[in-house]
N, C-alpha and C positions, 0 to 999 in steps of 0.2 A: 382543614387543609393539611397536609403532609409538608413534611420539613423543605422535601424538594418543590413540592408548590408555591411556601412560601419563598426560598430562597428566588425564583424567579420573579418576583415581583418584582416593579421598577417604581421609583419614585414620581418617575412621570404620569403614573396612572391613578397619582394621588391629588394630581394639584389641577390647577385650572384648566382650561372648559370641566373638566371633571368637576363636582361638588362632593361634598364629603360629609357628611352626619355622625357625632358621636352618641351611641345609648349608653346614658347615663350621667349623668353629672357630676356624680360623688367626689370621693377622696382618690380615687384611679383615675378620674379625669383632669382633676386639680393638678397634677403629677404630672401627665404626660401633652398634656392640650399645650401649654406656651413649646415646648420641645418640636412640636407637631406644625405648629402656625410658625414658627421660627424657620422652619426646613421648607417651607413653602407649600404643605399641605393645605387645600383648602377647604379650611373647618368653614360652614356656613351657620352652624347651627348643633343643640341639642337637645335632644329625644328627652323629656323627662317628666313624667305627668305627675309627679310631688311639687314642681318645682312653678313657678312663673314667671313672666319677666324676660331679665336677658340676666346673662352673668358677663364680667369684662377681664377676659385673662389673653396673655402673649399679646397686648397691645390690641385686642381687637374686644367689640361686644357682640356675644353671639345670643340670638334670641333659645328661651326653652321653648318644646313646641312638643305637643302630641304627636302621637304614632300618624293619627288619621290628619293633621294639619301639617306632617312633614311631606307626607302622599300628596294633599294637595298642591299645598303652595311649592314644594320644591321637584315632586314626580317619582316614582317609583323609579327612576333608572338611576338614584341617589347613590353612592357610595355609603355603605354605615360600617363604623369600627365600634363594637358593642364593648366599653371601656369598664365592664366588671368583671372582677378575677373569681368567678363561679362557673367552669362549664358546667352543670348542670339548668342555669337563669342561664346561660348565651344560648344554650339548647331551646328553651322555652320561647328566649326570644327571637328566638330566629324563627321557630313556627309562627310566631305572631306575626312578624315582618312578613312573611310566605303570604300569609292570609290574605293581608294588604295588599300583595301583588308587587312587591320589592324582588328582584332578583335574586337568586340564590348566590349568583358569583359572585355578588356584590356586597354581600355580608360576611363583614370578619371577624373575629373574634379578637382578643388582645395583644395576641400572639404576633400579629400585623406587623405591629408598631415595634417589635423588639429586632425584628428580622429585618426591617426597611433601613436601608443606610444608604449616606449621601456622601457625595464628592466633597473631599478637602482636599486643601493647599500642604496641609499639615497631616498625614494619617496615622503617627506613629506613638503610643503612649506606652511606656512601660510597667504602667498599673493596669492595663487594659489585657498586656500581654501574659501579667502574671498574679493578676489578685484575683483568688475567688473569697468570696465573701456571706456567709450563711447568715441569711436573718430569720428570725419568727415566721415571717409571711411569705420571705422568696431570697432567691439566689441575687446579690447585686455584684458588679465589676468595680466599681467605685466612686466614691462622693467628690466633688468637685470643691476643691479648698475653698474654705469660709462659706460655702452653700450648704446646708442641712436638707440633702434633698440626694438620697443615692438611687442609682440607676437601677432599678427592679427589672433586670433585664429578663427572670423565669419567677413567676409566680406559684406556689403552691394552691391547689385550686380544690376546694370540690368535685369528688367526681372522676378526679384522677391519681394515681397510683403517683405515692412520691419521687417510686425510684421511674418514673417517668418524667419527671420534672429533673431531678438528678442528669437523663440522658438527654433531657431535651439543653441546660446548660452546658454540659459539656460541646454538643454540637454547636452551640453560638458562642462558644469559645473561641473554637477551633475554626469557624465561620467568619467572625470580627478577626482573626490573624490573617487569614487569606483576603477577606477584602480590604485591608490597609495596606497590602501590599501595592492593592491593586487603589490605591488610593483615594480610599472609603470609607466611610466612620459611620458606626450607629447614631441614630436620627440625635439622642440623646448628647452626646458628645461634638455637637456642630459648636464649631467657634471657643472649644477650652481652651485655659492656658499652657493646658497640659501636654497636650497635642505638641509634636515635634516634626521637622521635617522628614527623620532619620530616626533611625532605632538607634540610640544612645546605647550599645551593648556593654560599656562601661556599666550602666546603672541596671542592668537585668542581671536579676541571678535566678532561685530557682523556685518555684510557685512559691507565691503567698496564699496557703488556708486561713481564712480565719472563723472561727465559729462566736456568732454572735445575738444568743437566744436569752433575751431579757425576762423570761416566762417565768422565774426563780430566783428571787430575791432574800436576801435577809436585813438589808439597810432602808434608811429611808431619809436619802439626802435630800437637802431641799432643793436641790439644782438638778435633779434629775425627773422624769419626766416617768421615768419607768418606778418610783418608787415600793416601797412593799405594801404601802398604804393605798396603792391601786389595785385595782381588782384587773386580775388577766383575762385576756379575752384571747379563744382561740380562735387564730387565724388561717383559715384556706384546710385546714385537716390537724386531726387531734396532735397534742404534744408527743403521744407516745408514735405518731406513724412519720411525724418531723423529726424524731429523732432516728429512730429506721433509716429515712433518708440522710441523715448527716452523717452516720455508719457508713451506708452504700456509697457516699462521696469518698468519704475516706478510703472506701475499699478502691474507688475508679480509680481517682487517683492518684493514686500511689505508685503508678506505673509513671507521672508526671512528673515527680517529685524527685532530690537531690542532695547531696551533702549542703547544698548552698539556701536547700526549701526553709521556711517556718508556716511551723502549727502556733495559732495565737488563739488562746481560749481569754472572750473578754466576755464583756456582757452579764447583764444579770449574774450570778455567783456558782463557779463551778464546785463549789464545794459543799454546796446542799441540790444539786443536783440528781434529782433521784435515779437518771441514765449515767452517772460519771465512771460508775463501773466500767460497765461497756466503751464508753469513751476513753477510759484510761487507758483501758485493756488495747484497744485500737493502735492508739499510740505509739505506744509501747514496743507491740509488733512493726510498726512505720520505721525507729527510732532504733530495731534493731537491724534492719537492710540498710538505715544510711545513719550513722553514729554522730555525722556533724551538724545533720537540721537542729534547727534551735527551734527550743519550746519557747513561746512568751505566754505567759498564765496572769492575767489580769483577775486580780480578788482584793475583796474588802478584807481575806484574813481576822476575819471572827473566829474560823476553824483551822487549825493546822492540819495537813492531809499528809500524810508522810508518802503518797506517792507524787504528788507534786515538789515535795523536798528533794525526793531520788531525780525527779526529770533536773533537776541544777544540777546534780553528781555527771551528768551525762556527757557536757563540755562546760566552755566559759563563755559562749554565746548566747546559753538556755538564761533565763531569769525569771522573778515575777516580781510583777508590779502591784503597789499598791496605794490607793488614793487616800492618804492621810490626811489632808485637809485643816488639821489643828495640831496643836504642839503642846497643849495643857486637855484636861479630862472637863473641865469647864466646857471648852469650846468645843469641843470632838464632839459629845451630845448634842449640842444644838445644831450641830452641822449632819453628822450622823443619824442622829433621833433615836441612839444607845447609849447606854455607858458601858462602851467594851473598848475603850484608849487601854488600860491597861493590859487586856487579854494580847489587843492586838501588837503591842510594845514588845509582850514576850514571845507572840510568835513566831514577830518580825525576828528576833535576837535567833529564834530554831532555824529559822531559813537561811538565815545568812550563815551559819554553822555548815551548810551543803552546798551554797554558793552564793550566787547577786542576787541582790534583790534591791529593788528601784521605788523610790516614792515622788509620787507625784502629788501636787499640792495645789489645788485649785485655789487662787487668791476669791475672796468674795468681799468687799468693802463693806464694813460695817460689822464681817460676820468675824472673821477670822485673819484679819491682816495687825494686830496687834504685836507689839516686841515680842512681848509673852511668848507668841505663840511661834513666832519665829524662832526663840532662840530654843522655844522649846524641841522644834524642829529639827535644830542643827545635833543639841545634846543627843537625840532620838537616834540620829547619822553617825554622830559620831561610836554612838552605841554598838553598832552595826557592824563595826568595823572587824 
């Protein structure tokens, strides 16, 4: 469907007498099914023939069910939102579905579910209005405090061209600003605490980038999840054509952006980065149209990169942070899974020579909450100075 086909959708054409089938069960459906059943969609069931049984998510049990037992027992004039981020498999199964004698109109692909929004009391959030957010596998708007579960509003997919995923985000940007006006919120976003009557222009200033690509690691803490000691797995299209597109974002926009924007490079480690060239180089050019965005550079600081030292020369806004986590060379390893406390001690001392630089300290009971290591902490601070 075309952007303007989707934007015409209504929510009413999702919920009862309507029935509604999701293809697939996976970790796309885990994700978006309670968001779905919450807005009043009526899931009745899903498509999965690995699977048996029923699954019990957003308060409801929905049975799995074959292609050919969803045809019967529920009828080919079903609704189905095909809930995996591959067109090339929505393609395949949509000619399966066809076969069955399922409608064509009737089948969506996942793209459905990002563009359907529903009436609130409250439409107005100012992370909605100003964060974009780059992951591994897709573009999100933002995570919902104390929930680990962000809003994958564009997917990187199989099959499709990055800088198409690039344009299709920008347009549901630009989409969720105009329907809040009109007082609407993506399905996703029903009932946050985020949510405002009124756009607070106090608290807007000017986009949030953040680029946040876990694929490049050189630590291996134990509280992380993305470790070096995992094996990475590409997601939706190779590293090297997700990077392409997080170039082309930056090129969009930059026409968006403001003395008041930040660039925030976190995630996995921008300093072994085998695209940081190109990324620096980006910046760079951003940072020379508006001299006051603030850079935020999240690293482990294994490596000191001297053009991440130059972006703190740039104002007193820019910084980088770093996850120190222990205060003695004891603890650091175990928490770390290196012995680079002392590399990174003198890094830290080179950065702060070009400006701020910020340590955050993840408390872990048992691991690293010792005097030791606290005061070892503060000497480290006071170092800095």
């Amino acid at each position: 469907m075309t952007q303007e086909q989707l934007k015409s959708l209504r929510l009413e054409d999702f919920q009862a007498p309507n029935k509604v089938l999701c293809y697939g069960g996976g970790e796309v459906f885990k994700r978006i099914a309670p968001s779905m059943i919450n807005c009043g969609i009526n899931v009745v069931g899903v498509i999965d023939a690995n699977k048996q049984g029923a699954v019990f998510t957003g308060g409801m049990q929905l049975p799995y069910l074959s292609i050919e037992q969803a045809s019967k027992v529920l009828g080919t004039d079903t609704i189905i939102i095909i809930t995996i981020a591959d067109e090339k498999i929505f393609l395949q199964v949509r000619q399966t579905l066809l076969e069955y004698g399922f409608s064509e109109e009737r089948i969506f692909d996942l793209n459905v579910w990002t563009w359907l929004t529903v009436p609130s009391e409250n439409s107005y959030c100012d992370i909605m209005y100003s964060q974009m957010q780059f992951y591994a596998p897709a573009f999100t708007k933002c995570c919902r405090p104390g929930i680990d579960e962000p809003f994958f509003c564009e997917w990187f997919v199989k099959g499709r061209p990055p800088e198409q995923s690039v344009n299709n985000f920008l347009a549901k940007h630009q989409y969720y600003i105009e329907q809040s006006k009109e007082g609407r919120v993506p399905l996703y976003c029903k009932g946050c605490d985020c949510l405002m009557p009124n756009l607070d222009k106090s608290r807007t200033g000017g986009i949030q980038f953040i680029f946040s690509d876990h694929t490049f690691c050189n630590a291996d803490c134990v509280y992380c999840e993305y470790a070096c000691t995992v094996s990475r797995k590409e997601t939706g299209v190779t590293i090297q054509k997700r990077h392409t597109a997080m170039l082309k974002m930056l090129e969009q926009v930059q026409g968006l952006l403001n003395d008041r924007s930040v660039i925030r490079l976190e995630g996995g480690e921008i300093t072994i980065d085998p695209y940081r060239d190109e990324i620096f180089e980006r910046i760079k050019s951003i940072v020379n149209q508006y001299p006051k965005l603030q850079i935020q550079v999240l690293s482990n600081c294994f490596i000191f990169d001297q053009r991440i030292a130059e972006f703190l020369l740039l104002n007193q806004s820019s910084y980088i942070s770093c996850d120190l986590d222990a205060g003695t060379p004891e603890t650091y390893i175990k928490v770390k899974g290196f012995n680079r406390f002392g590399v990174v001690c003198e890094n830290l001392k080179k950065y702060a020579q070009y400006g701020t630089v910020k340590l955050k300290y993840i408390i872990l009971p048992g691991w690293n909450d010792s005097q030791a290591d606290y005061e070892g902490t503060v000497a480290i601070l006071k170092g800095l100075r």
